[in-house]
LOROBA-322787 format. One line per field, with one value per atom (N, C-alpha, C, CB): atom name; y, z, x. Coordinates in Angstrom, 2 decimals. Glycine has a CB too. Layout:
BEGIN
a <- [CA | ...]
y <- [Y | ...]
z <- [Z | ...]
x <- [X | ...]
***
This chain:
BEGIN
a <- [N | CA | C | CB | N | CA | C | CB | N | CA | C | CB | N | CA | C | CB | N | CA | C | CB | N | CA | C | CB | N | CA | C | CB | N | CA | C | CB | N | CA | C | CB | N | CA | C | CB | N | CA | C | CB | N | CA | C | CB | N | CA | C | CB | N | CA | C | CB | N | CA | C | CB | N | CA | C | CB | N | CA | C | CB | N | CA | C | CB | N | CA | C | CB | N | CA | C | CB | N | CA | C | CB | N | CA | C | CB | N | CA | C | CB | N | CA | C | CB | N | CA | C | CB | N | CA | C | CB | N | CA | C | CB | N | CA | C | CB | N | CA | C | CB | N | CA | C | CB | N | CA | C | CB | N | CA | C | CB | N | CA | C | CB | N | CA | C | CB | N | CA | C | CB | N | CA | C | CB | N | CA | C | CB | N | CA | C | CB | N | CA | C | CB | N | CA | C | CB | N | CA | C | CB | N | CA | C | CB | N | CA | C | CB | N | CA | C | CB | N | CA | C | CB | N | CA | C | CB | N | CA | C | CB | N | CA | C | CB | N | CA | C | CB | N | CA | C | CB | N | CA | C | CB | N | CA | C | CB | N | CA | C | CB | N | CA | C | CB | N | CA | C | CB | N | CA | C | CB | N | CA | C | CB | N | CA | C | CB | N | CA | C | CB | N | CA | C | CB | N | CA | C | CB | N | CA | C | CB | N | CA | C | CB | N | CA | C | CB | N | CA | C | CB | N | CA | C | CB | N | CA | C | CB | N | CA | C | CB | N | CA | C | CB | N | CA | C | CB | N | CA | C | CB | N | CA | C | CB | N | CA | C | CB | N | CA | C | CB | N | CA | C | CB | N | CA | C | CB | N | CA | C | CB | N | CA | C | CB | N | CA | C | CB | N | CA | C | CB | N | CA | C | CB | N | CA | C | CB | N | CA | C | CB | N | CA | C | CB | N | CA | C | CB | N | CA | C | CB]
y <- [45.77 | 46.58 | 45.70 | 47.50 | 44.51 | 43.84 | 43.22 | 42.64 | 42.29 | 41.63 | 42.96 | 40.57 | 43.66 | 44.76 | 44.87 | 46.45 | 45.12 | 45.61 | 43.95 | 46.49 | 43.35 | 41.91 | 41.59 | 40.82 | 41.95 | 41.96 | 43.21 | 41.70 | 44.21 | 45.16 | 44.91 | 46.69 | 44.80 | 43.86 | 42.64 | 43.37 | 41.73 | 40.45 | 39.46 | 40.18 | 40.36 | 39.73 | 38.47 | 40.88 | 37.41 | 36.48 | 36.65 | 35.74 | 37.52 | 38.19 | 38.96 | 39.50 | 39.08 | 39.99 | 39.67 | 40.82 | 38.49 | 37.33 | 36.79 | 36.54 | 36.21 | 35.78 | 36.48 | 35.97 | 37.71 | 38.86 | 38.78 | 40.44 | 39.24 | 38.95 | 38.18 | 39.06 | 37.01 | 35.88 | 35.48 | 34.89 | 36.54 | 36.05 | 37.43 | 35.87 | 38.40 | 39.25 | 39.16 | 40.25 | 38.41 | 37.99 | 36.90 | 37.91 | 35.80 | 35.28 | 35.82 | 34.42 | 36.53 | 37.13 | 37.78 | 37.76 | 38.94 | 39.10 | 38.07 | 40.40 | 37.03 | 36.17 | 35.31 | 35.22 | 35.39 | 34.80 | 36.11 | 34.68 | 37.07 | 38.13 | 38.31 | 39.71 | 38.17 | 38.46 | 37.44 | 39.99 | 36.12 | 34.95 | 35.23 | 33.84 | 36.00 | 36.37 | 37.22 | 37.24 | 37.12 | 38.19 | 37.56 | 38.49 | 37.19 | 36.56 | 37.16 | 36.74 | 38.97 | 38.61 | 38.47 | 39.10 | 38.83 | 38.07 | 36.72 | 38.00 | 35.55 | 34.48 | 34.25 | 34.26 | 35.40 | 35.16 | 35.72 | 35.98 | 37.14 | 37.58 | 37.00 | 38.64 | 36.44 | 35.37 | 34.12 | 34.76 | 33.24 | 32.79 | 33.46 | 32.80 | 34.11 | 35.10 | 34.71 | 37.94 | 35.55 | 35.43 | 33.75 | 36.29 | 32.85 | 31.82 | 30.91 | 31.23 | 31.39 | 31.12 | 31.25 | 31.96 | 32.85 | 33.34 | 32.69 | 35.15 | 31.93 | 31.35 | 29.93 | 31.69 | 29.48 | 28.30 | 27.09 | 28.04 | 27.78 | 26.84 | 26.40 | 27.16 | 25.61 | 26.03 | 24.91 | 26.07 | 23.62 | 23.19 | 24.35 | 22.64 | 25.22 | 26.12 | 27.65 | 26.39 | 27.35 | 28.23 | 28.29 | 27.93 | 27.04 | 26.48 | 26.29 | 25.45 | 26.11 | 25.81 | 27.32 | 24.85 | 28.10 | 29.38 | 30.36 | 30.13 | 29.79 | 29.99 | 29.23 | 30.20 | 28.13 | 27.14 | 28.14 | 25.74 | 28.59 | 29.41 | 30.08 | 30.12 | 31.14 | 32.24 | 31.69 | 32.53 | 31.12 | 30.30 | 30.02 | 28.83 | 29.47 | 29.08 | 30.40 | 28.09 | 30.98 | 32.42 | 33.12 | 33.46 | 33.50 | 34.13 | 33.71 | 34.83 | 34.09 | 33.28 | 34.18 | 33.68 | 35.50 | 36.45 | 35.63 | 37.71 | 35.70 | 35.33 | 36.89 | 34.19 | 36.79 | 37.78 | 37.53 | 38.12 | 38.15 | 38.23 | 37.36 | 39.25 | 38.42 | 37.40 | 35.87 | 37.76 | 35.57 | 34.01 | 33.50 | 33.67 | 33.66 | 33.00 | 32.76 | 33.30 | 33.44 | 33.15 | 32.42 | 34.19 | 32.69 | 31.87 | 30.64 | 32.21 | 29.78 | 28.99 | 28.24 | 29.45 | 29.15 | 29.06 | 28.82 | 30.09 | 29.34 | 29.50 | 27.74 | 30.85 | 27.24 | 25.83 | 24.64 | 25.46 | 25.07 | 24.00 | 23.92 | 24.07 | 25.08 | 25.53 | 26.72 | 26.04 | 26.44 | 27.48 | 28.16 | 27.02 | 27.76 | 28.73 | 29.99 | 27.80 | 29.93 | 30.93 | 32.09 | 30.68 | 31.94 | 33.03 | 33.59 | 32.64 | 32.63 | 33.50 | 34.30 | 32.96 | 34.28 | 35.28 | 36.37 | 34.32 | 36.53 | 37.73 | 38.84 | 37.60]
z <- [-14.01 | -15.16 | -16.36 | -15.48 | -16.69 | -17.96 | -17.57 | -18.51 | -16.12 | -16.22 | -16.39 | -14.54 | -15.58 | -16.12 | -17.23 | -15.58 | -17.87 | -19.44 | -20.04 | -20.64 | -20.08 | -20.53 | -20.50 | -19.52 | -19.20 | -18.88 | -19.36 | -17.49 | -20.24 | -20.58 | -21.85 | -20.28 | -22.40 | -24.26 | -24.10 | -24.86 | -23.87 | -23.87 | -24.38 | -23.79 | -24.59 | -25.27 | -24.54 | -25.66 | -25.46 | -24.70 | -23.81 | -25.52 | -24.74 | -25.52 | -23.77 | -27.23 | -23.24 | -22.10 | -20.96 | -22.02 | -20.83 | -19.94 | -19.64 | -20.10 | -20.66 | -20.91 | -20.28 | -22.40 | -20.99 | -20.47 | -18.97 | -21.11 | -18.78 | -17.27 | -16.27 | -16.96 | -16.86 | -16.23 | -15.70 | -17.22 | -16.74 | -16.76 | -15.72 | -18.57 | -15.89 | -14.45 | -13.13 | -14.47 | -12.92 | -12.12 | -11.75 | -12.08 | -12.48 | -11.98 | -11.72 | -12.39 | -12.34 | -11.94 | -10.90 | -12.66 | -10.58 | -9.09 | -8.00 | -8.73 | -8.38 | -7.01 | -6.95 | -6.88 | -7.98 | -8.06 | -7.07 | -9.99 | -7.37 | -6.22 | -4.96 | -6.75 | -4.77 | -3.57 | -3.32 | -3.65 | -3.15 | -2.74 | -1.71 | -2.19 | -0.66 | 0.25 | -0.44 | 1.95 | -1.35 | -2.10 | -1.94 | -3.72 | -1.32 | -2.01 | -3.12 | -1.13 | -2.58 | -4.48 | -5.44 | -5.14 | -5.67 | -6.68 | -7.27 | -6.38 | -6.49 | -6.41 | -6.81 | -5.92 | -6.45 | -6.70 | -7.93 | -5.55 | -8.31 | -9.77 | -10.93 | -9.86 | -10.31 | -11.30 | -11.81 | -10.64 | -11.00 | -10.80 | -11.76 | -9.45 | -11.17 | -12.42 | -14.00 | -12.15 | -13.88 | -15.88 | -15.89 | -16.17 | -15.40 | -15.93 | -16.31 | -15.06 | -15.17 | -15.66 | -16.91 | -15.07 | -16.97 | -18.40 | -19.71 | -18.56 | -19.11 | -19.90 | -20.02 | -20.16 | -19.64 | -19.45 | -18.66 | -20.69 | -18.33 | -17.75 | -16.09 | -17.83 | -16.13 | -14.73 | -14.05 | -14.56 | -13.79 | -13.33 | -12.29 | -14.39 | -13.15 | -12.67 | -11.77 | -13.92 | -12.50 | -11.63 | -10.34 | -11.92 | -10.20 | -9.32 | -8.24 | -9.85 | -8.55 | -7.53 | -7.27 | -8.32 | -8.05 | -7.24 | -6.74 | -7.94 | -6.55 | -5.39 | -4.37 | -5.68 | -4.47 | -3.46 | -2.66 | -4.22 | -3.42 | -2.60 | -1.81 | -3.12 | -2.27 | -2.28 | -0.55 | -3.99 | -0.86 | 0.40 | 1.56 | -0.08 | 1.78 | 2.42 | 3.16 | 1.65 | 2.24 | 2.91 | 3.47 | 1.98 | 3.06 | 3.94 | 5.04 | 3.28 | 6.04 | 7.38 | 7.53 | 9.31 | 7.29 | 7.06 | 6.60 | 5.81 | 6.62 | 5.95 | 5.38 | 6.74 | 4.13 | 3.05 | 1.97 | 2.35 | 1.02 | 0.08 | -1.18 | 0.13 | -1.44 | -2.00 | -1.76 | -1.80 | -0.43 | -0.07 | 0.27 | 1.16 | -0.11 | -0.43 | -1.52 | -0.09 | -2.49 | -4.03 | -4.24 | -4.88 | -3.52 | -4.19 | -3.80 | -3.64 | -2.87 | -2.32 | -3.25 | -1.33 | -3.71 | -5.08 | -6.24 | -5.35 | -6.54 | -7.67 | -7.86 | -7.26 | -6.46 | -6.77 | -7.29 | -5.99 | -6.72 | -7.31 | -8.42 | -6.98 | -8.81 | -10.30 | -10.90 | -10.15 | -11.44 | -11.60 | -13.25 | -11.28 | -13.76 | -15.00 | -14.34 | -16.08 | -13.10 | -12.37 | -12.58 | -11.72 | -12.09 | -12.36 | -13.76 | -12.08 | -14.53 | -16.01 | -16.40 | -16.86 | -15.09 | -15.91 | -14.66 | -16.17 | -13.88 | -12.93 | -13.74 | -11.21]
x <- [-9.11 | -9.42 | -9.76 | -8.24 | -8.81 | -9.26 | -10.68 | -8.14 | -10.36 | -11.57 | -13.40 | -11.42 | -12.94 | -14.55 | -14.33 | -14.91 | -12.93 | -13.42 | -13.93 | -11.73 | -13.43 | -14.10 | -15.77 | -13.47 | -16.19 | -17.48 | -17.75 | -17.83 | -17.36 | -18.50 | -18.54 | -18.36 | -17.46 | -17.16 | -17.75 | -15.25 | -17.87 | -17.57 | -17.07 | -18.05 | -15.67 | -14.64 | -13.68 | -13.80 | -13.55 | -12.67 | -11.37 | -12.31 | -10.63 | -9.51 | -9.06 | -10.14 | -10.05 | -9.84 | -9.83 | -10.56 | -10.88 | -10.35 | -9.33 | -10.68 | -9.27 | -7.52 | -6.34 | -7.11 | -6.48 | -5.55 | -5.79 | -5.91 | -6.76 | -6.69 | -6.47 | -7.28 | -6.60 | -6.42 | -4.76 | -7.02 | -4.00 | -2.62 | -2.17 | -1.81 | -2.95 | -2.63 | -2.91 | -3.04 | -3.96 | -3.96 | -3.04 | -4.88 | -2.17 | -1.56 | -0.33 | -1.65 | -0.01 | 1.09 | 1.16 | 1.47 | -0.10 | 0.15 | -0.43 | -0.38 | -0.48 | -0.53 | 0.64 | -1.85 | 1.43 | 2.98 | 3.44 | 3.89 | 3.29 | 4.14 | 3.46 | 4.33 | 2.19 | 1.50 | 0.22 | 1.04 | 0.93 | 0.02 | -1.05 | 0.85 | -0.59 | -2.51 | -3.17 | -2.64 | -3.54 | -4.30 | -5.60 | -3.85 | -6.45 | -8.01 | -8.36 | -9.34 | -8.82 | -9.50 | -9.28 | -10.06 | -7.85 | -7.32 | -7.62 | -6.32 | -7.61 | -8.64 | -9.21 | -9.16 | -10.09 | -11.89 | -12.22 | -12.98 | -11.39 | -11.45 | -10.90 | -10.99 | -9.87 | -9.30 | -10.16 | -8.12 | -10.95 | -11.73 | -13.30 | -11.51 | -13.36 | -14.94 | -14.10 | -15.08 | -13.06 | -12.18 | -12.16 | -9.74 | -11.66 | -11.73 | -13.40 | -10.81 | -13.99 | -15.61 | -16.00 | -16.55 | -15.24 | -15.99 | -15.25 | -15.90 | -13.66 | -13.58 | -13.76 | -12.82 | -14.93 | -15.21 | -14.18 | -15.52 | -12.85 | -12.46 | -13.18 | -11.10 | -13.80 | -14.45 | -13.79 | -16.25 | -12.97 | -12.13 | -11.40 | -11.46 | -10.34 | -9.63 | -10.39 | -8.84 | -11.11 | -12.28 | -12.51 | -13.45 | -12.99 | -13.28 | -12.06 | -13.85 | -11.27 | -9.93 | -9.65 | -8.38 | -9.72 | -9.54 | -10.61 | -8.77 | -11.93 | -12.75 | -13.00 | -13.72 | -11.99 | -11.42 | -10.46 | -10.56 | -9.53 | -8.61 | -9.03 | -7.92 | -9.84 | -10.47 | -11.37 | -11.43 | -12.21 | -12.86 | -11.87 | -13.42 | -10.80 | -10.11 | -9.19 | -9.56 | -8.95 | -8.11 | -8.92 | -7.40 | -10.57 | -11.29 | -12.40 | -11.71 | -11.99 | -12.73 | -14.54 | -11.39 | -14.14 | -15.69 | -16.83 | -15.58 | -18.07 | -18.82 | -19.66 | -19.52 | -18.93 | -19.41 | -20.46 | -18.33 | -21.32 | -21.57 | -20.99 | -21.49 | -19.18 | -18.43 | -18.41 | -17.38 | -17.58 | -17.61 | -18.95 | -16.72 | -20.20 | -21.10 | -21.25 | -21.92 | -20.93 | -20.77 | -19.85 | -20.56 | -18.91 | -17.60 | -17.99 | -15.97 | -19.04 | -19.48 | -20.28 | -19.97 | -21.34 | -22.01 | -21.38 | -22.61 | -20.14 | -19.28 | -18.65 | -17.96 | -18.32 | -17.85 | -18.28 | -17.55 | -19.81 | -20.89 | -21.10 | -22.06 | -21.28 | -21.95 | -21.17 | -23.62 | -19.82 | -19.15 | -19.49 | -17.65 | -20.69 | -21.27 | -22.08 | -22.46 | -23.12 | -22.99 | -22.60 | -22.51 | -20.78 | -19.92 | -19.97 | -18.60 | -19.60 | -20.06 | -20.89 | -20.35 | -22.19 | -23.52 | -23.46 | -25.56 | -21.86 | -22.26 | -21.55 | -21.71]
***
């Protein structure tokens, strides 16, 4: 929810927020991928792309599918500004 609302504002403010919900539910429910991967989009947008990047690392590693998503998230590691303009 924050992260869409973030991407429809494009407020920092919401990223952030999100960023910290998402960690929290992956402190309670570590197989989560998309969690990961959405967590991952909010940190893009907040330029941290280091951390970004490590959690479309995750994200990659927990899912064996070859999806849409984990092609991006594939994309996302290389060039994790990318994520910022999805």
């Amino acid at each position: 929810m924050l992260l869409s609302e973030g991407m429809s504002k494009n407020k920092e403010e919401f990223y952030a927020d999100a960023d910290k919900e998402f960690k929290a539910a992956l402190a309670a429910y570590p197989n989560f991928p998309m969690a990961y991967y959405a967590d991952g989009l909010a940190l893009a947008r907040l330029k941290q792309d280091e951390a970004a990047k490590s959690q479309f690392e995750h994200y990659i590693a927990m899912t064996k599918e070859e999806t849409a998503d984990r092609g991006r998230a594939r994309r996302y590691v290389e060039r994790p500004e990318l994520a910022s303009r999805s």
